[in-house]
FIMIGU-620095 format. One record per residue (C-alpha): residue number from 1; x, y, z. Coordinates in nm, 2 decimals. Example, Ala and Ser with C-alpha at 12.3 -4.5 7.8 and 13.67 -1.06 7.14 Angstrom:
<pt nr="1" east="1.23" north="-0.45" up="0.78"/>
<pt nr="2" east="1.37" north="-0.11" up="0.71"/>
This chain:
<pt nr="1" east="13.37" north="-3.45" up="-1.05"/>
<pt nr="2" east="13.05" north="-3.69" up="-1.16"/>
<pt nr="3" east="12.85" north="-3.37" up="-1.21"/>
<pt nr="4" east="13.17" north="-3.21" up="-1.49"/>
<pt nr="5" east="13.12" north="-3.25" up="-1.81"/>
<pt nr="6" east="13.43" north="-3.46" up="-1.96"/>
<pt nr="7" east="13.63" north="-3.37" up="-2.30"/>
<pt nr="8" east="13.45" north="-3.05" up="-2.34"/>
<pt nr="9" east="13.63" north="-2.74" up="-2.44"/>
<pt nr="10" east="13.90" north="-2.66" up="-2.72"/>
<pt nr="11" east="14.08" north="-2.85" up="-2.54"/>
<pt nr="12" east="13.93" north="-2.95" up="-2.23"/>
<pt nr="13" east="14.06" north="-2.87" up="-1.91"/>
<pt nr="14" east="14.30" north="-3.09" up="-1.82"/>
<pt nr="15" east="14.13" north="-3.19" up="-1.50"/>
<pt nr="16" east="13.87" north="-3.31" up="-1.74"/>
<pt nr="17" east="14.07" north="-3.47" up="-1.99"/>
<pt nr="18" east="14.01" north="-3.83" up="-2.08"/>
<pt nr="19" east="14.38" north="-4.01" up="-2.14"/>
<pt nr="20" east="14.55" north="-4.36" up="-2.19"/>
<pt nr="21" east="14.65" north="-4.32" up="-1.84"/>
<pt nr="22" east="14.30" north="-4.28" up="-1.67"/>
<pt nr="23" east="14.01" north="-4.42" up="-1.95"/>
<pt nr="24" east="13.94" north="-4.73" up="-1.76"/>
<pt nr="25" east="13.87" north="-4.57" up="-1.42"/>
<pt nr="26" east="13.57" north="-4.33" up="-1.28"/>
<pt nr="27" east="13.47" north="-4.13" up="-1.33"/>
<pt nr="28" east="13.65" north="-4.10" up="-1.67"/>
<pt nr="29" east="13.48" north="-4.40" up="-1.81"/>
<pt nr="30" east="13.14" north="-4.26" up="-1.84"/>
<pt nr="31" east="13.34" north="-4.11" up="-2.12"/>
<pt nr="32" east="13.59" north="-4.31" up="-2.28"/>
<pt nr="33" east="13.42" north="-4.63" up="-2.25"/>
<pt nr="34" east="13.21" north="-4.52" up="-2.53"/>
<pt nr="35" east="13.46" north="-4.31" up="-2.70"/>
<pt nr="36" east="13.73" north="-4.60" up="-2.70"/>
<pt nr="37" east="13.85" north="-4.58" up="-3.03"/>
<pt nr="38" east="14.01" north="-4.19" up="-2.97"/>
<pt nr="39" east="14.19" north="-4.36" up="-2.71"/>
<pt nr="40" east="14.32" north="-4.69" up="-2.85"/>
<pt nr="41" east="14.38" north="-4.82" up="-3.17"/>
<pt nr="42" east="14.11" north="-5.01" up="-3.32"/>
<pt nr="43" east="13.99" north="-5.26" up="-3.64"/>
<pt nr="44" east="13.71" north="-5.15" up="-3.81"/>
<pt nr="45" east="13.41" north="-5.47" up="-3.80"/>
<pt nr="46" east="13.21" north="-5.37" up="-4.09"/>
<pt nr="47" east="12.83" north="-5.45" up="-4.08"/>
<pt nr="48" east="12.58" north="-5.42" up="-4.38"/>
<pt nr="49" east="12.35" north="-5.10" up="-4.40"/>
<pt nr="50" east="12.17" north="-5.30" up="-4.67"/>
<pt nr="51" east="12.07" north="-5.59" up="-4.44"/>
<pt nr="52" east="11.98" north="-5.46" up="-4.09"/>
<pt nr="53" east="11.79" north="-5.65" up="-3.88"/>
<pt nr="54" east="11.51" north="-5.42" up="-3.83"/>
<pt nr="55" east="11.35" north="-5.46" up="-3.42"/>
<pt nr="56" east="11.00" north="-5.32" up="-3.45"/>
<pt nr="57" east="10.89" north="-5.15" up="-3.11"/>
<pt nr="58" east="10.61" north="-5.24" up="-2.87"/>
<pt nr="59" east="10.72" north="-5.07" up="-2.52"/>
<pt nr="60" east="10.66" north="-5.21" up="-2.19"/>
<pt nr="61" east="10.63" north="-5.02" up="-1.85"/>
<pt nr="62" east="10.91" north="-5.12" up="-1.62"/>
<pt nr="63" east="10.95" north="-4.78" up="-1.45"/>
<pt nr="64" east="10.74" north="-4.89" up="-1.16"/>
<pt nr="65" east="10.92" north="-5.25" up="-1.14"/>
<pt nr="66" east="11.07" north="-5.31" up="-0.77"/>
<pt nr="67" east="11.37" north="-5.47" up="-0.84"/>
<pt nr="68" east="11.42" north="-5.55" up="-0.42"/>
<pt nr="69" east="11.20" north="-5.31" up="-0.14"/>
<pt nr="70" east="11.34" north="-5.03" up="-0.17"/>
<pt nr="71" east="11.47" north="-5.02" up="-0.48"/>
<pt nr="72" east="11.28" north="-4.95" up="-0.82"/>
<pt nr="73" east="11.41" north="-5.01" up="-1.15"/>
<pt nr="74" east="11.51" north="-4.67" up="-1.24"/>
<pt nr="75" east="11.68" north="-4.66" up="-0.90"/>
<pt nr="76" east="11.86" north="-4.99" up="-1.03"/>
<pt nr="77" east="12.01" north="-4.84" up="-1.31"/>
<pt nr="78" east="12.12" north="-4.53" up="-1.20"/>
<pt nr="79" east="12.30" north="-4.77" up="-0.93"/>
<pt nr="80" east="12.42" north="-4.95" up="-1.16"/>
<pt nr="81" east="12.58" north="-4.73" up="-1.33"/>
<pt nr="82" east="12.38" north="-4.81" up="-1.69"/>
<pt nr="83" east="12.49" north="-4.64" up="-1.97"/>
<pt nr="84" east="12.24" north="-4.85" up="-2.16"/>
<pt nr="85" east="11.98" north="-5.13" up="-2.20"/>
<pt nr="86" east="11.81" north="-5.28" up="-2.44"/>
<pt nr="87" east="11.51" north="-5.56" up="-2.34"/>
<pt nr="88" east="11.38" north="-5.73" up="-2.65"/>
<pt nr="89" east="11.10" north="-6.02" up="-2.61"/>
<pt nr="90" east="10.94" north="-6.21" up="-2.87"/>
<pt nr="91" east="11.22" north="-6.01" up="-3.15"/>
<pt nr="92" east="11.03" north="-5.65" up="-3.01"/>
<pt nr="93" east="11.23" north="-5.39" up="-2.84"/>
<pt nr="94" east="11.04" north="-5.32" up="-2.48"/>
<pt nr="95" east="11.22" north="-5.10" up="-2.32"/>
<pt nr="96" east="11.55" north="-4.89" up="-2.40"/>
<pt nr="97" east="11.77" north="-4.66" up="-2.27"/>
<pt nr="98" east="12.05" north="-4.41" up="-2.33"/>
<pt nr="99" east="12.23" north="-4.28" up="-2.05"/>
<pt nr="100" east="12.59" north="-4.10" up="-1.96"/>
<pt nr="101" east="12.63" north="-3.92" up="-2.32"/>
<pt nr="102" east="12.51" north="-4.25" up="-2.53"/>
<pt nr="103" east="12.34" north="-4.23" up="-2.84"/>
<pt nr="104" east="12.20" north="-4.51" up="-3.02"/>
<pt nr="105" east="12.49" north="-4.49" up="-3.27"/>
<pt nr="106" east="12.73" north="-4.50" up="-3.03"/>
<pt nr="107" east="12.96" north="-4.81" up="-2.95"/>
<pt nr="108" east="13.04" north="-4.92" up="-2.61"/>
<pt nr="109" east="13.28" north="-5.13" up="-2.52"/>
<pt nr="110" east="13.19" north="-5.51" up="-2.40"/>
<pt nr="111" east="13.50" north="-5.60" up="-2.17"/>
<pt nr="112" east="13.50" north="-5.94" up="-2.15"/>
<pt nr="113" east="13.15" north="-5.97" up="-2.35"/>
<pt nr="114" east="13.39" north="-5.97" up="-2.58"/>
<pt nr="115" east="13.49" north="-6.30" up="-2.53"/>
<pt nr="116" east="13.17" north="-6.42" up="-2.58"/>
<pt nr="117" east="13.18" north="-6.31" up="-2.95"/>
<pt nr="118" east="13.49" north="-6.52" up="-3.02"/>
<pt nr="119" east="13.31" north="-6.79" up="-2.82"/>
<pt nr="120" east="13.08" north="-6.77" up="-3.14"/>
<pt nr="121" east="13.25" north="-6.70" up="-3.38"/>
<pt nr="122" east="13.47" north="-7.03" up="-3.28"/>
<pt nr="123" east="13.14" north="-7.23" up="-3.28"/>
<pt nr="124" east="13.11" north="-7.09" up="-3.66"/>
<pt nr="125" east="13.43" north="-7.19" up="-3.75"/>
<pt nr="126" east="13.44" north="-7.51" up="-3.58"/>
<pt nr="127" east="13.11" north="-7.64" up="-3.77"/>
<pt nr="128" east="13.28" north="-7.51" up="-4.10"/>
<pt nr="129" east="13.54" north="-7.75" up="-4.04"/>
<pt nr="130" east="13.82" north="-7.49" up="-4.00"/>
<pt nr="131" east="13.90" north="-7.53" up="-3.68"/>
<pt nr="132" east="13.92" north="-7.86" up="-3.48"/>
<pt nr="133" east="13.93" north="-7.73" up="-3.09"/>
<pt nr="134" east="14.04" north="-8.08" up="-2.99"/>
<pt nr="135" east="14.41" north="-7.97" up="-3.08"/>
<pt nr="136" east="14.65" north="-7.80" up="-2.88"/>
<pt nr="137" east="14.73" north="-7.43" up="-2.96"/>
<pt nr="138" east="15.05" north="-7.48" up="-3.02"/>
<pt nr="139" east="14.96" north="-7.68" up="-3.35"/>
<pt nr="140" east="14.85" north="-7.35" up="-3.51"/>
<pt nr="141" east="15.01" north="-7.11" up="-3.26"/>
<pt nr="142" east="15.40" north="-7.28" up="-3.20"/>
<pt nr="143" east="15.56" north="-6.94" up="-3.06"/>
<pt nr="144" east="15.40" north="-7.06" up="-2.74"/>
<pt nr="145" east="15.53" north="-7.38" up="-2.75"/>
<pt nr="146" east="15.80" north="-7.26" up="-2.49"/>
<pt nr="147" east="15.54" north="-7.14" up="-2.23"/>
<pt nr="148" east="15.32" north="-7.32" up="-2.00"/>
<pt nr="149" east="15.06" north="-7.33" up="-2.29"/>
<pt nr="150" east="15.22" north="-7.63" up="-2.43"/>
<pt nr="151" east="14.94" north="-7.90" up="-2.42"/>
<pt nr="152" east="14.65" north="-7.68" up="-2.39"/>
<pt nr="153" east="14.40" north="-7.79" up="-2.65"/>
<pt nr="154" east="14.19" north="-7.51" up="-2.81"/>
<pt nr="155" east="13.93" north="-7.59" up="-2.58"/>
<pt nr="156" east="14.02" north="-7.55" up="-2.29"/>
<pt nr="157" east="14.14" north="-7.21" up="-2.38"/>
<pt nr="158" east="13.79" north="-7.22" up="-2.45"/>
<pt nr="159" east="13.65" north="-7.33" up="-2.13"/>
<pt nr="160" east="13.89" north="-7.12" up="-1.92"/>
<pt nr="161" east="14.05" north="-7.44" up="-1.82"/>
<pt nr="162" east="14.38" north="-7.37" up="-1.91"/>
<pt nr="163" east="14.67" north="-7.43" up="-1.63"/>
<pt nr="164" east="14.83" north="-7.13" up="-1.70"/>
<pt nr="165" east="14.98" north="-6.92" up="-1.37"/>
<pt nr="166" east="14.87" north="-6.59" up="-1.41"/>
<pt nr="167" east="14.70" north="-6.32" up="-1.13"/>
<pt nr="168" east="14.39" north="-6.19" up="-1.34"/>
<pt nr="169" east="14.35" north="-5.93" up="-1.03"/>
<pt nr="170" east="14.16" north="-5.62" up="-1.13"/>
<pt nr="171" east="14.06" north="-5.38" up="-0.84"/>
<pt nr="172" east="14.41" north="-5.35" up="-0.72"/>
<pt nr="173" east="14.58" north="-5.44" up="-1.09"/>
<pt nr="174" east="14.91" north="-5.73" up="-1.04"/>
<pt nr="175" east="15.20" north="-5.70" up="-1.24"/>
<pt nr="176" east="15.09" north="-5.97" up="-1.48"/>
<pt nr="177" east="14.77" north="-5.68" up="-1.56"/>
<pt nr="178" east="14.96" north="-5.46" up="-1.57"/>
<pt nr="179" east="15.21" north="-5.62" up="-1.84"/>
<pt nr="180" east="14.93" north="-5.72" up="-2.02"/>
<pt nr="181" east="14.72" north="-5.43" up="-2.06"/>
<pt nr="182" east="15.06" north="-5.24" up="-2.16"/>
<pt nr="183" east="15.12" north="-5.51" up="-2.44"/>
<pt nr="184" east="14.79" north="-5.43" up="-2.58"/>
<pt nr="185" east="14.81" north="-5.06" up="-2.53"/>
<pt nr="186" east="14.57" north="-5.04" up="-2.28"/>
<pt nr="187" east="14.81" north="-4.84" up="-2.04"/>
<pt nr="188" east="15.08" north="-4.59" up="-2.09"/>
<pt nr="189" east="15.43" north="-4.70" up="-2.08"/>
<pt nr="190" east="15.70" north="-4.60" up="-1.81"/>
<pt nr="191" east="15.92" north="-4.27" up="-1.92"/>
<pt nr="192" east="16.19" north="-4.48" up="-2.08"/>
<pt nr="193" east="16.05" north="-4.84" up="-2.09"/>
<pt nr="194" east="16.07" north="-5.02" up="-2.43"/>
<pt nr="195" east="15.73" north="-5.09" up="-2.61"/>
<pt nr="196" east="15.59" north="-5.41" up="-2.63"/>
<pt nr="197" east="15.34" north="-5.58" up="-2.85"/>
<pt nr="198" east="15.02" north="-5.86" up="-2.73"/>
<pt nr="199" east="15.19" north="-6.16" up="-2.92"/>
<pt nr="200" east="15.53" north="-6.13" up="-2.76"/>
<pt nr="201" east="15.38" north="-6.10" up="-2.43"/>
<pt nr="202" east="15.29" north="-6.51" up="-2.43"/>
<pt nr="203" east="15.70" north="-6.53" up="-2.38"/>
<pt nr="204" east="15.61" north="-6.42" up="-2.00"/>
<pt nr="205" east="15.34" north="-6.71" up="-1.90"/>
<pt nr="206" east="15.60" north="-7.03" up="-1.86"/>
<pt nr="207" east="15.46" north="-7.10" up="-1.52"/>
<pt nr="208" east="15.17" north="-7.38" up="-1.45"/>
<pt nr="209" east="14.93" north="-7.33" up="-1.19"/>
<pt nr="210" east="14.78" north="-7.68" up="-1.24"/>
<pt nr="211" east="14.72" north="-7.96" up="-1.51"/>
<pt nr="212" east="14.49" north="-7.83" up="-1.80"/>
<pt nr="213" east="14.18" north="-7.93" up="-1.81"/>
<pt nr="214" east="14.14" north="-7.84" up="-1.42"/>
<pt nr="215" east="13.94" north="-7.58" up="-1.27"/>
<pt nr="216" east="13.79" north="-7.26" up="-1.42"/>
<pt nr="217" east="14.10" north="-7.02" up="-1.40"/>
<pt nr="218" east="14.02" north="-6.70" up="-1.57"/>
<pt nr="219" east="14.34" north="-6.58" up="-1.76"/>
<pt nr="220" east="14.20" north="-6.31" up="-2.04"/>
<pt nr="221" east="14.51" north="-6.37" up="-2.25"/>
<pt nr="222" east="14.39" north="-6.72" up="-2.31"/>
<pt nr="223" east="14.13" north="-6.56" up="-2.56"/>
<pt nr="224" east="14.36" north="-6.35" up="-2.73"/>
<pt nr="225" east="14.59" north="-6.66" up="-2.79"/>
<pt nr="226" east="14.27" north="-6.81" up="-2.95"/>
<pt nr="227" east="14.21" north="-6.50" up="-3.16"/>
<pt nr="228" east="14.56" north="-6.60" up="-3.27"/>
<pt nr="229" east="14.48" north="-6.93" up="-3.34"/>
<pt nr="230" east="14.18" north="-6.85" up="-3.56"/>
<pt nr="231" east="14.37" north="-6.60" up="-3.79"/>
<pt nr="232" east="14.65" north="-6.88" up="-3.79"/>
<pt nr="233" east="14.35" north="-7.13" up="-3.89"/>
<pt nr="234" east="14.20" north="-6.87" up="-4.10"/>
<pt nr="235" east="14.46" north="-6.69" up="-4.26"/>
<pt nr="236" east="14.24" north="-6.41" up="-4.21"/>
<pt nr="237" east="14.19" north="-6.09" up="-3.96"/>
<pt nr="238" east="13.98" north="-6.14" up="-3.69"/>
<pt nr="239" east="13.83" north="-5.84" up="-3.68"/>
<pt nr="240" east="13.71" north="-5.92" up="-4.10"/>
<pt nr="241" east="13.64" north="-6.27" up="-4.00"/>
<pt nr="242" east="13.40" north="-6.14" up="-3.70"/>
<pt nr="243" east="13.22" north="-5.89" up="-4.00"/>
<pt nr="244" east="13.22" north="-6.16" up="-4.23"/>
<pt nr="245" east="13.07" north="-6.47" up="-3.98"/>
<pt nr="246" east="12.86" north="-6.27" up="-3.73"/>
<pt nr="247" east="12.84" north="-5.89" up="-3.80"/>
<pt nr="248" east="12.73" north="-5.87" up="-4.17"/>
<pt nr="249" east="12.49" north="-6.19" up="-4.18"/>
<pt nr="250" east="12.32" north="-6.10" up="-3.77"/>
<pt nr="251" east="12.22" north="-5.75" up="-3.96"/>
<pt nr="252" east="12.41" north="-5.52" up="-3.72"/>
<pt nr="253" east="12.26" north="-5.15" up="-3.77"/>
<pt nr="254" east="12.63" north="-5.03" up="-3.72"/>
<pt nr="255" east="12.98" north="-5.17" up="-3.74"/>
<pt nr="256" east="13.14" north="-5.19" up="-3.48"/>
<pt nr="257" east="13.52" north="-5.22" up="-3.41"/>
<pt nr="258" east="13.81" north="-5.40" up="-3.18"/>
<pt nr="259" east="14.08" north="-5.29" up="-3.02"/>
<pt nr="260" east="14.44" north="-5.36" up="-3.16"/>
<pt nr="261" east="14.82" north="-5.35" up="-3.06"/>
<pt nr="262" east="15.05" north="-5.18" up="-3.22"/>
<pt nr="263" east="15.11" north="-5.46" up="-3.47"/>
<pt nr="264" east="14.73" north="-5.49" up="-3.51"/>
<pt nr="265" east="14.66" north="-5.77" up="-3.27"/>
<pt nr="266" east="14.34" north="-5.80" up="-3.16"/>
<pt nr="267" east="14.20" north="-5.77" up="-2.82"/>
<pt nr="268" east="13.98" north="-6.07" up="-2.85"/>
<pt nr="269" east="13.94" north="-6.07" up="-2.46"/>
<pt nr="270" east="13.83" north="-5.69" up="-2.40"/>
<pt nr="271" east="13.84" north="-5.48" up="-2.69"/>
<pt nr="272" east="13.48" north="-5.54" up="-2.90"/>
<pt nr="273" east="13.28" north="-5.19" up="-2.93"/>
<pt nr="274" east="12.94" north="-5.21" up="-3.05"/>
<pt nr="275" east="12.57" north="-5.07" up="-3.02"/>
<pt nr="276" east="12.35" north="-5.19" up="-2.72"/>
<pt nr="277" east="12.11" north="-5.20" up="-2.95"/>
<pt nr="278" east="12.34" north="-5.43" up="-3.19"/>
<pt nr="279" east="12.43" north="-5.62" up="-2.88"/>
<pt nr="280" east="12.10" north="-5.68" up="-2.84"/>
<pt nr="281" east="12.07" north="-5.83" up="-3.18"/>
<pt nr="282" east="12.36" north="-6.13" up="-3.08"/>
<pt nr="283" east="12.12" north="-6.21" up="-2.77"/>
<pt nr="284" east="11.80" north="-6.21" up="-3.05"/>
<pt nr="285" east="12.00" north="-6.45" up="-3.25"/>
<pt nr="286" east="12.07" north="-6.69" up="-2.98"/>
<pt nr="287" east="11.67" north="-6.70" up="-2.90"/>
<pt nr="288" east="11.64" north="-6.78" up="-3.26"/>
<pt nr="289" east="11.86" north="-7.11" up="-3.22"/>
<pt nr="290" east="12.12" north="-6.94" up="-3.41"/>
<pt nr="291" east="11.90" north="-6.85" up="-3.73"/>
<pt nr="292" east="11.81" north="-6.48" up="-3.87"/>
<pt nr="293" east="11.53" north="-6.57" up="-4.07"/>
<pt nr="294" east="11.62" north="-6.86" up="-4.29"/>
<pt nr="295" east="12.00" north="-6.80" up="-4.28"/>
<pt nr="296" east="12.18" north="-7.01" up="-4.02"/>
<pt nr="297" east="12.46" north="-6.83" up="-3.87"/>
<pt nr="298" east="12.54" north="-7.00" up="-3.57"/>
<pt nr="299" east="12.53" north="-7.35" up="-3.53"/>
<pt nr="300" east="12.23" north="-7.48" up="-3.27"/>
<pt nr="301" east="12.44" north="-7.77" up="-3.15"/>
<pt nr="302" east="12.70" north="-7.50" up="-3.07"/>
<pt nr="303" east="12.43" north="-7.35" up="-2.85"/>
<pt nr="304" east="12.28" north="-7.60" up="-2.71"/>
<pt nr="305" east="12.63" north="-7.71" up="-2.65"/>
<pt nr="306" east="12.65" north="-7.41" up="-2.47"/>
<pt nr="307" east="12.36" north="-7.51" up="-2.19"/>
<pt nr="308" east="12.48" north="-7.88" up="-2.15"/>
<pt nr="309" east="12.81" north="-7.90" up="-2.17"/>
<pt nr="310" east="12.94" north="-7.70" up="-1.90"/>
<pt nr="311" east="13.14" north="-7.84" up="-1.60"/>
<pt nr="312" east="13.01" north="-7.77" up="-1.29"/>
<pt nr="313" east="13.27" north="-7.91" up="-1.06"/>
<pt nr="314" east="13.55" north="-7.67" up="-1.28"/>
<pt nr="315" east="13.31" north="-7.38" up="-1.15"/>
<pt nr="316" east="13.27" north="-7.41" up="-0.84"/>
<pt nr="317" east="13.64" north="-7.47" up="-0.78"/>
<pt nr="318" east="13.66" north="-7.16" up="-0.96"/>
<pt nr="319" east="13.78" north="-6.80" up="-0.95"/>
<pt nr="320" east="13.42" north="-6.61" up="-0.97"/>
<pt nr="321" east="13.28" north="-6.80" up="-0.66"/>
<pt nr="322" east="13.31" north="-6.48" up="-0.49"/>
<pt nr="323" east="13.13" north="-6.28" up="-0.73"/>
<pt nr="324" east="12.81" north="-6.49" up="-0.78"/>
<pt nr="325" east="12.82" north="-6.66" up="-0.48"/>
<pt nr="326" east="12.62" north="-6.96" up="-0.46"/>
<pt nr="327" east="12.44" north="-6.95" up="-0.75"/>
<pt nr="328" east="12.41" north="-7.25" up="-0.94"/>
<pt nr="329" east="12.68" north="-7.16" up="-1.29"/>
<pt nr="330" east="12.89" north="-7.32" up="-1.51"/>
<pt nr="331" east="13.11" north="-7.17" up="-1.80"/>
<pt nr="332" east="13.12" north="-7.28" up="-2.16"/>
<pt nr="333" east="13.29" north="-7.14" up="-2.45"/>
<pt nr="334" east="13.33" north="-6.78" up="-2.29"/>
<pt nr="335" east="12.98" north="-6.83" up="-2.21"/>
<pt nr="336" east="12.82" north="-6.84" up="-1.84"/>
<pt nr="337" east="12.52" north="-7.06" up="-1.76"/>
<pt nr="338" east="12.26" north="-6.99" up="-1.44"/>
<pt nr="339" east="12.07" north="-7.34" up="-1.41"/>
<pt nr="340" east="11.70" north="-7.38" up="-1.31"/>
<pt nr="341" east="11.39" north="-7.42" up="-1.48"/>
<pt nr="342" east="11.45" north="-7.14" up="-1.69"/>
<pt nr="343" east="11.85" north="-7.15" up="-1.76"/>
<pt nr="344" east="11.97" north="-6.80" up="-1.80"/>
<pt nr="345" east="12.28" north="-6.79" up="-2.08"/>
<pt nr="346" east="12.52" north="-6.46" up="-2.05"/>
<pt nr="347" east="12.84" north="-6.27" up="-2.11"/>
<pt nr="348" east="12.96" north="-6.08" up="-1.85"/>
<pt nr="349" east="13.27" north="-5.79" up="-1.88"/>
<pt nr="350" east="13.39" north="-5.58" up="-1.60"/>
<pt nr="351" east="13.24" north="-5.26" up="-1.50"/>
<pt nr="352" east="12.89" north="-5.38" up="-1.60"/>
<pt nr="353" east="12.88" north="-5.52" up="-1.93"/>
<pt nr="354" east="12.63" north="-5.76" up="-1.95"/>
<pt nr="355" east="12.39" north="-5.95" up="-2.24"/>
<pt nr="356" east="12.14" north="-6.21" up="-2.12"/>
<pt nr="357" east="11.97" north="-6.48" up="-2.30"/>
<pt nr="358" east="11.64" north="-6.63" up="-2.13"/>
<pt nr="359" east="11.50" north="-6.89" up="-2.39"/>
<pt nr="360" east="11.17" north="-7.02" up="-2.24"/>
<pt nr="361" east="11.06" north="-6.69" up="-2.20"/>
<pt nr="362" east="11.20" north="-6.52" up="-2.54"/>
<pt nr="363" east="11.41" north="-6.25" up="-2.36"/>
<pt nr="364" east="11.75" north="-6.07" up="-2.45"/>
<pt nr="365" east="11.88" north="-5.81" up="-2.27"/>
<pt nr="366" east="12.19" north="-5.60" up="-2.31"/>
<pt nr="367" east="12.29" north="-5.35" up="-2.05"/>
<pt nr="368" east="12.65" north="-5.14" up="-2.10"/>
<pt nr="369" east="12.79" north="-4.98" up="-1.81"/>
<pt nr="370" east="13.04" north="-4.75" up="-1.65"/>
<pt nr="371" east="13.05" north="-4.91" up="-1.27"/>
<pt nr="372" east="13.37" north="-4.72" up="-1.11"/>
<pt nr="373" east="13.52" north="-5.09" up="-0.98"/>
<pt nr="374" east="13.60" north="-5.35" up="-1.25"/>
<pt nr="375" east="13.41" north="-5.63" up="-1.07"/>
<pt nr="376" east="13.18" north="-5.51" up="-0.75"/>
<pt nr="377" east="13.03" north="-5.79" up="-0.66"/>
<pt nr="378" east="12.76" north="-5.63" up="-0.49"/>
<pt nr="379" east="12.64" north="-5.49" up="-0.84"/>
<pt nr="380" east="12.72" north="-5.80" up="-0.99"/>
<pt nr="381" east="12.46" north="-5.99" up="-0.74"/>
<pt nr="382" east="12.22" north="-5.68" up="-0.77"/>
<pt nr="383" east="12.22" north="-5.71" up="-1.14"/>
<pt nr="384" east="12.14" north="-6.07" up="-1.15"/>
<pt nr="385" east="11.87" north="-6.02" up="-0.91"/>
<pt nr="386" east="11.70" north="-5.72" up="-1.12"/>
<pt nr="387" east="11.75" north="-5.95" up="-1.45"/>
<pt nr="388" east="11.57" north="-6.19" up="-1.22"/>
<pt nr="389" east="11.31" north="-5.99" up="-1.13"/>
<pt nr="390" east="11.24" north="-5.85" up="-1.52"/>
<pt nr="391" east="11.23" north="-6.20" up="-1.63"/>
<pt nr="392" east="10.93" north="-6.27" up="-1.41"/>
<pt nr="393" east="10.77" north="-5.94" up="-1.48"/>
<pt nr="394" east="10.80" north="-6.02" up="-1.85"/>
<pt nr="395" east="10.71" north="-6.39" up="-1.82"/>
């Protein structure tokens, strides 16, 4: 089946069809996870063909890089499963590619990279004075005033510290998953069950798993509450405030879009599709301290924020132990932080989505993905040894 070509024919054959029912699994998403929008409904995020950040070029040779023995970086990304990377250093694009159908126009989802746009885009609005994260959600958001979000401020909704009862349990999907990606239209409905709609799904979560404020408890509805909160804050879209904040000023080459419900929710958490080359560009603009030449789009002490503000302890008491292991993290603002002498900033999203920030060396890379399971995390640790390795080839 990984050697058929999928969607191909007038119509395809069905055993190549890409549907609501299979997008999100393999080998279907090779397909679908860069054709998204003919699958779910989406928001347009407009960027600015007058003001594209232009990347000049200046290639390097990685193809003989060894990632581990055994293993060279071509062998990595095919591995991987890479639908695309992007490396930029010192604002130049050094090595790209397109794999699995992708053009450069094309937009790939992020999964949960996602979530580190909002992260941004909160930082924006928080140094514009519109939103004050010290508040609890229910302040802007009070239909969840019922629920076991009742006392959670806006950051720790933020900081995945929320102590909200809910079994975020991909590889073998839980009810709650389920539910949720059905709210969002993410999965097909029962023959016969009623529809539902993202917002209304918050009636569900009345249980506590702990006091907020505790431990790093990943709950991917916590982000779509705060998109919630934002257009509350706002009174506008998210998917026009993300255009008008990040997409339009960072000189994205091409809009990109998010993923709605049926009522036009947003999927703050999942459902951003963009360019790895655009994606790129957000990692370029967080080298930059924030600036794109003289325009300051988001704010450095949100960034530096970012790197010093994390909470260790929360982390390592945390639900993605098993996934990086011992590495020395913490998570801020949708944002994860490697420590050591050169402290690598990133997003991560299931099935491979990736963009990485190293500042002392001037390096952003983006990588997109179609990995069969959500979160492997033997490709998770593979990948942050090969960004490892790249870092010091680049250095």
């Amino acid at each position: 089946m990984n050697d058929v070509k999928l969607m191909c024919g007038f119509p395809p054959a069905e055993a190549t069809q890409v549907t609501l029912a299979n997008w999100r699994t393999a080998p279907f998403n090779r397909w679908s996870f860069h054709h998204v929008r003919e699958i779910v409904p989406s928001a347009d995020i407009a960027n600015d063909p007058e003001q594209v950040w232009r990347l000049p070029s200046a290639p390097a040779e990685l193809s003989r890089l060894e990632v581990e023995p055994g293993l060279s970086f071509p062998a990595f990304l095919d591995r991987t499963h890479t639908d695309a990377m992007v490396i930029l250093k010192g604002g130049r694009i050094i090595f790209e590619t397109l794999r699995n159908g992708m053009t450069r126009d094309a937009q790939h989802i992020f999964m949960s990279v996602s979530k580190s746009m909002l992260g941004a885009i909160a930082g924006i609005l928080e140094a514009q004075g519109l939103l004050d994260l010290s508040k609890p959600v229910t302040d802007l958001v009070p239909e969840v005033a019922g629920t076991a979000y009742k006392g959670a401020s806006l950051r720790q909704l933020l900081d995945m510290r929320a102590g909200i009862a809910f079994d975020e349990s991909y590889n073998i999907p839980s009810p709650a998953i389920v539910a949720y990606r059905k709210s969002t239209l993410w999965g097909p409905l029962d023959p016969g069950e009623a529809p539902t709609d993202l917002r209304s799904f918050y009636r569900n979560l009345t249980k506590s798993d702990g006091a907020h404020g505790g431990r790093m408890h990943y709950v991917s509805p916590n982000t779509d509450l705060l998109g919630w909160a934002i257009e509350r804050a706002t009174g506008e879209r998210y998917a026009d405030l993300a255009s008008q904040l990040l997409w339009k000023p960072l000189g994205a080459e091409r809009s990109a879009y998010i993923t709605v419900d049926r009522f036009g929710a947003p999927r703050c958490a999942g459902g951003f599709c963009a360019t790895a080359h655009d994606l790129a560009r957000v990692g370029q603009l967080i080298l930059d301290g924030g600036r794109r030449d003289s325009a300051k789009i988001v704010p450095s002490a949100w960034i530096e924020d970012l790197y010093e503000k994390g909470d260790r302890a929360a982390w390592e008491r945390g639900d993605f132990i098993p996934y990086y292991g011992d590495l020395p993290i913490h998570y801020r603002s949708k944002w994860y932080v490697r420590h050591g002498t050169a402290p690598l900033l990133f997003g991560m999203g299931i099935h491979g989505q990736n963009l990485f920030v190293d500042r002392r060396r001037g390096i952003a890379i983006a990588k997109l993905s179609s990995q069969p399971l959500p979160l492997d995390a033997e490709l998770i640790q593979l990948t942050m040894r090969a960004v490892e390795r790249v870092r010091e080839a680049l250095a």
